[in-house]
C-alpha positions in Angstrom: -17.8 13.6 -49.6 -16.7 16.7 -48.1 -15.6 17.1 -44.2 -15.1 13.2 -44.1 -12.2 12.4 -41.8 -11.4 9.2 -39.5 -13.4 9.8 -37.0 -15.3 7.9 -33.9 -15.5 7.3 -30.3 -12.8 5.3 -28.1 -12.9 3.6 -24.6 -9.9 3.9 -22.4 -10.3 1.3 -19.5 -8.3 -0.4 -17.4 -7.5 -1.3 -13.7 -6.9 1.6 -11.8 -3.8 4.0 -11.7 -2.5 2.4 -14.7 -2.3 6.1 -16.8 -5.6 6.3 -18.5 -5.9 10.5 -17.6 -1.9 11.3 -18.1 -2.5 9.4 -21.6 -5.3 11.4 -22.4 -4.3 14.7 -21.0 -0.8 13.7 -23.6 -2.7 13.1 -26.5 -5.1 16.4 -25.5 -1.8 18.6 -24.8 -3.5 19.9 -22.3 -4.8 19.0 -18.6 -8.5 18.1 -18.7 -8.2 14.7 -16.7 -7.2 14.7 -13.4 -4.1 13.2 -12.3 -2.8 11.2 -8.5 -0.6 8.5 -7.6 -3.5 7.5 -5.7 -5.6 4.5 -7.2 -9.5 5.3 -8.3 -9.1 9.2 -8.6 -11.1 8.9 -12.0 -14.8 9.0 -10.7 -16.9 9.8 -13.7 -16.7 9.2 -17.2 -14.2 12.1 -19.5 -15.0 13.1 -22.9 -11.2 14.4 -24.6 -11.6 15.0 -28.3 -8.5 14.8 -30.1 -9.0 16.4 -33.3 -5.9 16.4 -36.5 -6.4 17.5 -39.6 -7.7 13.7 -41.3 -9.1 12.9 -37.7 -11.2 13.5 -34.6 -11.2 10.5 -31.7 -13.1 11.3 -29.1 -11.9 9.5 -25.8 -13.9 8.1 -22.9 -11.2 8.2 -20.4 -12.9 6.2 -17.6 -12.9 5.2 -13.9 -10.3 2.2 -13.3 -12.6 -1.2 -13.3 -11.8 -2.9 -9.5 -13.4 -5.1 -7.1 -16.2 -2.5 -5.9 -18.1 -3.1 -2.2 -19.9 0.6 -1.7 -22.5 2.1 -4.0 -20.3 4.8 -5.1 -17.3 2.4 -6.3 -20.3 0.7 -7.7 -21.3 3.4 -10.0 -17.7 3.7 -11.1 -17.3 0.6 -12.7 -20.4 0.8 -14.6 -19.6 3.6 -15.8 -16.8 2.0 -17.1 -18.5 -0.9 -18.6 -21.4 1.0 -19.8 -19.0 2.8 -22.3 -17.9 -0.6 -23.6 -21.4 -0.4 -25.5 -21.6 2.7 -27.5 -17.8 2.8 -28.6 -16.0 2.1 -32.1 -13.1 0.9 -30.6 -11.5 0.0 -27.1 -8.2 1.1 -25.5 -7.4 -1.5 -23.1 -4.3 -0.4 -20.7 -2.3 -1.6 -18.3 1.2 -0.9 -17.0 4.7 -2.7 -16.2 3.9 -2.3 -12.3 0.4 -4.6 -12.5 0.9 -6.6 -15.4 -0.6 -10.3 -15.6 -4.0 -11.0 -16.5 -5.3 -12.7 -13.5 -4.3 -9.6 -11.2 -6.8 -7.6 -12.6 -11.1 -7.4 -12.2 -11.3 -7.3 -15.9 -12.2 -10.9 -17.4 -11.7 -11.4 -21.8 -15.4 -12.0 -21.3 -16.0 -8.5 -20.7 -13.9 -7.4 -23.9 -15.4 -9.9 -26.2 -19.2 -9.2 -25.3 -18.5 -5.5 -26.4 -18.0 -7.1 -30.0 -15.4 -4.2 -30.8 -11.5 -4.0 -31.7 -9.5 -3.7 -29.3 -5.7 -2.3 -28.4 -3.7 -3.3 -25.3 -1.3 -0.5 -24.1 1.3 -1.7 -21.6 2.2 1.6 -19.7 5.0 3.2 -18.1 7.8 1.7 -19.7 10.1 4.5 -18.7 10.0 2.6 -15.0 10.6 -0.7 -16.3 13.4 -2.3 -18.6 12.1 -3.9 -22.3 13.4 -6.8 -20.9 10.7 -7.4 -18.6 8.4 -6.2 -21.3 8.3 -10.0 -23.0 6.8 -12.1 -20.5 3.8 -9.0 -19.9 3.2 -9.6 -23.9 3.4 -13.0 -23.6 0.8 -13.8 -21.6 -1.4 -11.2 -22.6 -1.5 -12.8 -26.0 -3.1 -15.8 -24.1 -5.9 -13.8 -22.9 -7.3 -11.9 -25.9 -7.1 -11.4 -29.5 -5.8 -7.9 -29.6 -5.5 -5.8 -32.5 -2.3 -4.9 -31.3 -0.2 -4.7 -28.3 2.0 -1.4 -28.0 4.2 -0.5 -25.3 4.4 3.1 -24.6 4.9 6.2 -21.7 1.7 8.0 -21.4 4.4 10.3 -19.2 7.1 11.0 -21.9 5.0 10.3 -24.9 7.0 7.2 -26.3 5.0 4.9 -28.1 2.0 7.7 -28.9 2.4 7.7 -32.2 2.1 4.1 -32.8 -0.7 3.5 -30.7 -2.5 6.4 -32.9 -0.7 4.8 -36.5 -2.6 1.3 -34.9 -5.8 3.4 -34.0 -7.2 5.3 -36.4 -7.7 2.5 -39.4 -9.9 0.7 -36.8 -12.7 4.3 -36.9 -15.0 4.8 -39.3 -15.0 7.8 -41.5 -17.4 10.6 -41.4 -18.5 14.1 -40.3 -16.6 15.3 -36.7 -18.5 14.5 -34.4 -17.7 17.8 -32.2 -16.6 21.1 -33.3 -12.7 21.0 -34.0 -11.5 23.6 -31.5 -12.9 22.1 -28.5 -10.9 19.6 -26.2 -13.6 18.2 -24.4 -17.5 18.8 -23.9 -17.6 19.0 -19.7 -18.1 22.3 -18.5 -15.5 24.8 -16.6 -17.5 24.3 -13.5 -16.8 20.3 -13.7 -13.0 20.8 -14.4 -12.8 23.5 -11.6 -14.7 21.0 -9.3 -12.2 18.2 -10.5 -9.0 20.3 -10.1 -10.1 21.0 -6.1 -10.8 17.1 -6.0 -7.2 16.5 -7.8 -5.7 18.7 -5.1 -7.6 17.0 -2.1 -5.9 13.4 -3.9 -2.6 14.9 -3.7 -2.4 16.6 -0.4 -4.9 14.9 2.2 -3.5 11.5 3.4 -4.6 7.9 4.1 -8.0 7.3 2.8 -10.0 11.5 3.4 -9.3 11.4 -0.6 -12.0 9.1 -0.8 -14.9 10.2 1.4 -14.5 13.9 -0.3 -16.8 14.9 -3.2 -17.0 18.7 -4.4 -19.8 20.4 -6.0 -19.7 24.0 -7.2 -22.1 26.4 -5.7 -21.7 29.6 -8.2 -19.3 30.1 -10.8 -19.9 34.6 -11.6 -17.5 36.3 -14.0 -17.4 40.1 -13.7 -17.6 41.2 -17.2 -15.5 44.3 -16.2 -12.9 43.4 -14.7 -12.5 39.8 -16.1 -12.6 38.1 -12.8 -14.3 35.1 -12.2 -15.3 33.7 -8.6 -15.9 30.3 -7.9 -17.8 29.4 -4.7 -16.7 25.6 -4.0 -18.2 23.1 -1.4 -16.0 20.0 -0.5 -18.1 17.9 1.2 -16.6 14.9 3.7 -18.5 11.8 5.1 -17.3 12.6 9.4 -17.1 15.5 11.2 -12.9 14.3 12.0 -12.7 14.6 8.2 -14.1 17.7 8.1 -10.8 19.0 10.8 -8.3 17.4 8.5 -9.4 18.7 5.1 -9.4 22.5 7.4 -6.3 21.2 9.5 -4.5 23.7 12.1 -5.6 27.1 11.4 -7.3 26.3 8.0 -3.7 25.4 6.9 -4.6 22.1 5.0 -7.9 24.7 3.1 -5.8 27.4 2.0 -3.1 25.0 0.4 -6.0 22.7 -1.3 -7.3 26.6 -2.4 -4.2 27.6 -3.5 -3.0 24.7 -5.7 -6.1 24.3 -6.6 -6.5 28.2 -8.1 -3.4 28.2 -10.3 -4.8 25.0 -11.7 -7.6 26.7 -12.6 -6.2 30.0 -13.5 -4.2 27.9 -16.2 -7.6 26.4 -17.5 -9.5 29.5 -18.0 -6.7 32.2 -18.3 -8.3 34.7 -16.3 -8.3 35.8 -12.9 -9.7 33.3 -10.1 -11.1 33.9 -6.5 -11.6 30.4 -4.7 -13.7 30.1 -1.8 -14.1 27.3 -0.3 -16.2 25.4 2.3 -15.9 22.5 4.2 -19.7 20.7 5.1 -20.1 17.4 6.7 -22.6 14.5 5.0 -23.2 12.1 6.8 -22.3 8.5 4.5 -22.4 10.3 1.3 -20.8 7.8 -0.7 -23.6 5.4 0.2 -26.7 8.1 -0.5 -28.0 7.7 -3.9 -29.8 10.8 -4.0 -26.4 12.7 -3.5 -24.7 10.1 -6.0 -27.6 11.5 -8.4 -26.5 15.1 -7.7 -22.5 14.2 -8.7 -24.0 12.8 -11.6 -23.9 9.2 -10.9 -26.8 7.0 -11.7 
């Protein structure tokens, strides 16, 4: 049949900070994941699709599965296990820094219920010698019956190709799934939202990162001049958050808005005027109805 290529849907999952968005932002060459050092920046569930010219995966790069306490950490690893149901294959990845299999919230139970193939990516190898890479494999042979298990940097891109040389025999064959010149299916108003967030992970300290959410208010392009303007809320949980995410003389706001901008100037390729604004809500993380509105639930 014509337009038949290897094609089908992929879970990445894994404990968190382990790679999943650099590895998929690699394999994308481009950024559409967002990237910290900080664990759980991942919040909802992103849709790359790889596309080559015998294949299209499309990859659910997903919140890192932890111990969760609070609704919104809640919502984050069901997202994550949710996808485990309505994938052809799973990506399961870990890293050299966190590698045994009782140190993580993910139990073989979880991977055998899904009734699916499965790969297990040990991470960052550039940080950690292949000596140390034996015992990781070792014991991870103990606690599933992985397809394969593949080393690689999701930084440098070493190991890439085998993963997708191990990958693509487990998809079926068939029609694309998505057109072949798009990278992923959320909307520029979700990235630009994501890239603020992203900028809030890597410049606000301690734990502000995670009582900030940010929802776009209006995202206008002038068709004359090309310029679009983005009207941004970041919203924090107490009114002491709300002073650090502004800091001294809106300092902290107009380097979020800045990094944030070229970001998003890069995405769209066109001129960009940020606004921003800073609104207390009062235990957000714990409001369904607001979870609702992030798109949680």
């Amino acid at each position: 049949m014509e337009n038949q290529v290897k094609t089908g849907v992929v879970a990445l999952i894994g404990p968190p900070n382990v790679g999943k968005s650099t590895l998929l932002n690699h394999l994308l060459g481009q950024k559409i994941s967002i990237v910290s050092p900080k664990p759980q920046t991942t919040r909802n569930r992103i849709i790359g699709i790889i596309n080559g010219e015998d294949h299209q995966i499309v990859l659910l790069d997903t919140p890192g599965i932890h111990r969760a306490r609070s609704p919104l950490n809640l919502e984050m690893v069901k997202i994550a296990l949710h996808s485990l149901t309505e994938v052809d294959a799973i990506v399961f990845m870990i890293d050299t820094t966190f590698p045994l299999p009782e140190k993580i919230n993910v139990t073989s139970d979880v991977l055998k219920k899904a009734r699916k193939p499965v790969l297990l990516l040990v991470n960052k190898i550039d940080l950690s010698s292949r000596e140390k890479l034996l015992p990781i494999l070792n014991a991870y042979k103990d606690f599933f019956p992985f397809q394969a298990m593949i080393p690689l940097s999701a930084k440098t891109g070493d190991g890439v190709n085998i993963l997708m040389e191990e990958l693509l025999p487990l998809l079926p064959e068939g029609p694309r799934l998505y057109p072949s010149d798009i990278p992923t299916d959320a909307t520029e108003r979700f990235i630009a939202s994501e890239i603020i967030r992203e900028k809030i992970f890597l410049l606000a300290k301690q734990e502000v990162p995670y009582s900030t959410a940010v929802t776009i208010e209006s995202f206008q392009e002038d068709e004359s001049s090309g310029l679009i303007t983005i009207h941004a809320t970041i919203h924090v949980e107490r009114k002491s958050q709300k002073g650090i995410i502004i800091g001294k003389q809106g300092a902290m706001l107009k380097k979020i808005g800045r990094a944030a901008r070229l970001d998003i100037i890069e995405l769209l390729g066109t001129k960009i005027m940020l606004k921003l604004w800073v609104k207390v809500r009062k235990d957000w993380t714990k409001d369904g109805r607001f979870l609702k509105e992030l798109g949680f639930g």
